[in-house]
N, C-alpha and C positions, 0 to 999 in steps of 0.2 A: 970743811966746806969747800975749800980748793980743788979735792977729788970730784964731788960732787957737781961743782959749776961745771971742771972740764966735761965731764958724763956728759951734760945737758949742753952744753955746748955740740959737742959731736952730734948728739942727739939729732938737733933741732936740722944738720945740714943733711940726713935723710928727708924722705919724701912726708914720709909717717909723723917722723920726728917736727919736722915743718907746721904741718897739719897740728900738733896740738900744740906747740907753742900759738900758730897764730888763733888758735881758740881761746886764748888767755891775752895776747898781749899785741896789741895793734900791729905791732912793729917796732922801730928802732929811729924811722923817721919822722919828722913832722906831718910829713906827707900821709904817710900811711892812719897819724891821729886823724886826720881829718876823713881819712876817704872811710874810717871806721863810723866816724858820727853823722858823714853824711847815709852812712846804710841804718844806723840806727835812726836816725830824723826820719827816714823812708819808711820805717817799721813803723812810725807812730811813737818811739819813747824819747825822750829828753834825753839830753847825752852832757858827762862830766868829761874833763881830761885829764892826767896824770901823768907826770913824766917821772920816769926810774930813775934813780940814780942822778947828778948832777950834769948838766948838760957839758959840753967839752969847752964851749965858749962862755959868754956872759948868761949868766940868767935873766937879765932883760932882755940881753938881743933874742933870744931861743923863743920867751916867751910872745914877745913882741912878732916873733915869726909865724908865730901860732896861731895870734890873733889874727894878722893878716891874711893866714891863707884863709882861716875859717871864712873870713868876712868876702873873701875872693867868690867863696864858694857858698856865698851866700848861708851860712851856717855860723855865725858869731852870737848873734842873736839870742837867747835864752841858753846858751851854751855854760857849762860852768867849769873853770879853771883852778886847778889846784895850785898853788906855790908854796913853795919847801922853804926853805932856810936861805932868807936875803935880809936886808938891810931894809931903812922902813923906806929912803927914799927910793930903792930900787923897788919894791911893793909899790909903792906912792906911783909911780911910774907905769909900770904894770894896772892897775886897778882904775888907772884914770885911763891908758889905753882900751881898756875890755870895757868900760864903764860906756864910751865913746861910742866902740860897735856891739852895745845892745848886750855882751855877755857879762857874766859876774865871774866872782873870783872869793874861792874861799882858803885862807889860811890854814894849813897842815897841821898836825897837830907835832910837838917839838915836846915831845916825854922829858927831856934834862931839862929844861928850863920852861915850864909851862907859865910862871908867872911874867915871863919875858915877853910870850909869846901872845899872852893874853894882852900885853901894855901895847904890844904893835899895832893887834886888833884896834885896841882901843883912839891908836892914835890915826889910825887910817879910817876909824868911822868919824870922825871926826869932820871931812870932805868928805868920803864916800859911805854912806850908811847902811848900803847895801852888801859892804863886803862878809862873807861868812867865815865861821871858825871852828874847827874840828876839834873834839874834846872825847878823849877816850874813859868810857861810862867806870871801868877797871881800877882807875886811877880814886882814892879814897876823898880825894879833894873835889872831883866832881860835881856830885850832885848842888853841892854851894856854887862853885862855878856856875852851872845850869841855871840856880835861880836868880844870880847876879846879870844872865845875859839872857834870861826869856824875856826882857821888853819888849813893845812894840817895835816890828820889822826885822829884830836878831834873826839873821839865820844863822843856825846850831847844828852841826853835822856830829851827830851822837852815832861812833863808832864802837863798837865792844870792847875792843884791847883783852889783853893778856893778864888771864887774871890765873894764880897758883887752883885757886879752889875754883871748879865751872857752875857749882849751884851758885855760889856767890855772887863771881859774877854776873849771870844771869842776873840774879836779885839786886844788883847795883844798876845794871841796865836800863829795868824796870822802873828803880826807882827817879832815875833819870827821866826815864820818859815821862812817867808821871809830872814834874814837875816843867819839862817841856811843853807838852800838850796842855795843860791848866794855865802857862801862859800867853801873850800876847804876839810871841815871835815865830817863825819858819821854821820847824823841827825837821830837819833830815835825819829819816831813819835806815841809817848805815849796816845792815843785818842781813845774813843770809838764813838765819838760823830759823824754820818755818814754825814755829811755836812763839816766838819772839816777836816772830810781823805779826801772826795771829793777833796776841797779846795788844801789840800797840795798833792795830786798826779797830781792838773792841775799844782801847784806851780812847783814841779820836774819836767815836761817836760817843762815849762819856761822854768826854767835855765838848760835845757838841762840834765838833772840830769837822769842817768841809772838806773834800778833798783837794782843794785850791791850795788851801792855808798851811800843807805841810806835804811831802813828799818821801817814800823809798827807794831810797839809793840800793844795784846792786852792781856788782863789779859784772865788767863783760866777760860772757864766755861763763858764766856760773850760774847754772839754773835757769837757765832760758828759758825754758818751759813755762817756772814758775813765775819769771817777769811778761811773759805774754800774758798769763792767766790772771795775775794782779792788773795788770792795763787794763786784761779784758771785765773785771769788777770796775773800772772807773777812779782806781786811784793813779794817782800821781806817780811814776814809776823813769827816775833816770838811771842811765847807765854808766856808769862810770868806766873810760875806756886808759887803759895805762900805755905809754910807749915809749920807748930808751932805751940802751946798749945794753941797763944793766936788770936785764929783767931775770937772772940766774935765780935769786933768791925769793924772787914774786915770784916765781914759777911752782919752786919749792914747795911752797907756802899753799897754793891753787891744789898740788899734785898732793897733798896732804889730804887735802877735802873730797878730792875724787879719787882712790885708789884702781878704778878703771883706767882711769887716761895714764896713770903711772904704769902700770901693763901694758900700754898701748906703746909706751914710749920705750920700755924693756925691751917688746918683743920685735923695734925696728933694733935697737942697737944687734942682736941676735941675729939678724937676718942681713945687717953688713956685716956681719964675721964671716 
C-alpha cells in the first residue's frame, strides 16, 4: 500500500492529477467541506460530511469547527455529520452542538466492536433521538440489528460492506432493506449499485413508503449523473462529501469503481516524466 499512497500522492500535485482527486474528495480542509455542500445545497441535493482519517488535533475541536463554519455559511441546517471512533462524552458534545444548529450527526459504523458501537448509539438517543447509525447490510448479525433499531424516528444508514461472495451480499442487503422500509424509522440507503436503488425505490412504494420518510445516500463525485436523475424523480437524494489528509485509500477504493479516472490519473503521471 505504501508504494501506492506515494503514486497518488505525486499524482494528485499535477494539474490532471488534482482534477480527479478533487472529483472524489472535497479536500483536506474544513474549509473546502463546506464550500463542497454549499455547491451541492446550490444543485438542490442534501449534503452529508465525512472526514478521513483522524483529524490531527481533538475530535471535538475539528468537529465543533465544522459545525461552526457550516452554520457561518448558513449551511448547518439539515446537513449530516459523520463521527468515527470517540468516546460517548465527546459524541455527547458533538451531537448536542449540530443538534443546536439545525444539523444531525450519524455514528460510523466500527466493524471490531459493533456491539460497542451500537451501546453508544444507544446511549446518545437517550438526549438526542435523532442521532443516526451506520450498520453494514454484509455483516451476518445485521439484519437483527435492523429490526431492533427500525422504531419510530431511527435513522439507519444501511451501507453494503464487504461481503467474500457478491450475490450474497447483495441478498443480505436486500434483506435489510426489507425490513428497514416495513419499519417506522429513516432508512438511508447507502448504495451506488443501480439495480440495488432500483430494488429499494420498488421496496418503498411496497410499503407505502413517501419519499420524505427515507433517503439515498451517494458519495460525491460518483455517479453524478445518476444522483441528478434520481432528484429529478423526486426522491430524496444526499450526498455525502468526504475531506481529510488521508484520502490515499478512499481514493483507492473510488479509482476501483471507475477504471476511466485510473487512466486519467496514469496518463498525468506519464506526461511528468
Amino acid at each position: 500500500m505504501r508504494p501506492l499512497r506515494d503514486s497518488l500522492t505525486l499524482l494528485s500535485r499535477s494539474p490532471v492529477g488534482r482534477r480527479v482527486v478533487r472529483a472524489y474528495v472535497a479536500g483536506e480542509r474544513v474549509d473546502d467541506a463546506v464550500r463542497a455542500v454549499g455547491e451541492l445545497r446550490a444543485a438542490g441535493f442534501a449534503a452529508g460530511v465525512e472526514r478521513l482519517g483522524e483529524p490531527s488535533g481533538s475530535v471535538v475541536a475539528e468537529h465543533l469547527t465544522l459545525i461552526d463554519r457550516l452554520s457561518d455559511a448558513g449551511l448547518a441546517a439539515g446537513t449530516d455529520i459523520t463521527v468515527g471512533t470517540c468516546s460517548l462524552d465527546e459524541a455527547r458534545r458533538i451531537c448536542r452542538t449540530a443538534a443546536a444548529a439545525g444539523a444531525t450527526v450519524t455514528i460510523g459504523a466500527d466493524l471490531t466492536d459493533v456491539d460497542a458501537r451500537l451501546a453508544l448509539v444507544a446511549a446518545l438517543r437517550a438526549e438526542l433521538p435523532g442521532v443516526g447509525v451506520e450498520l453494514h447490510a454484509a455483516l451476518p448479525r445485521t439484519e437483527d440489528d435492523c429490526r431492533a433499531l427500525a422504531g419510530p424516528g431511527s435513522r439507519v444508514r444501511l451501507e453494503h460492506g464487504a461481503g467474500e461472495d457478491a450475490a450474497e451480499a447483495d441478498k443480505a442487503y436486500v434483506r435489510c432493506l426489507k425490513v428497514l422500509l416495513d419499519g417506522a424509522g429513516h432508512p438511508v440507503i447507502a448504495t451506488h449499485d443501480p439495480r440495488l436503488i432500483e430494488i429499494a425505490v420498488a421496496l418503498a412504494s411496497r410499503y407505502g413508503r413517501a419519499p420524505a420518510t427515507y433517503e439515498l445516500q451517494l458519495r460525491y463525485g460518483v455517479r453524478s449523473a445518476e444522483q441528478q436523475r434520481l432528484a429529478g424523480t423526486g426522491e430524496q437524494v444526499r450526498v455525502l462529501v468526504p475531506y481529510g489528509a488521508a484520502w490515499h485509500g478512499y481514493l483507492v477504493g473510488r479509482l476501483a469503481e471507475r477504471p476511466a479516472d485510473l487512466r486519467l490519473f496514469l496518463t498525468s503521471l506519464v506526461s511528468r516524466g
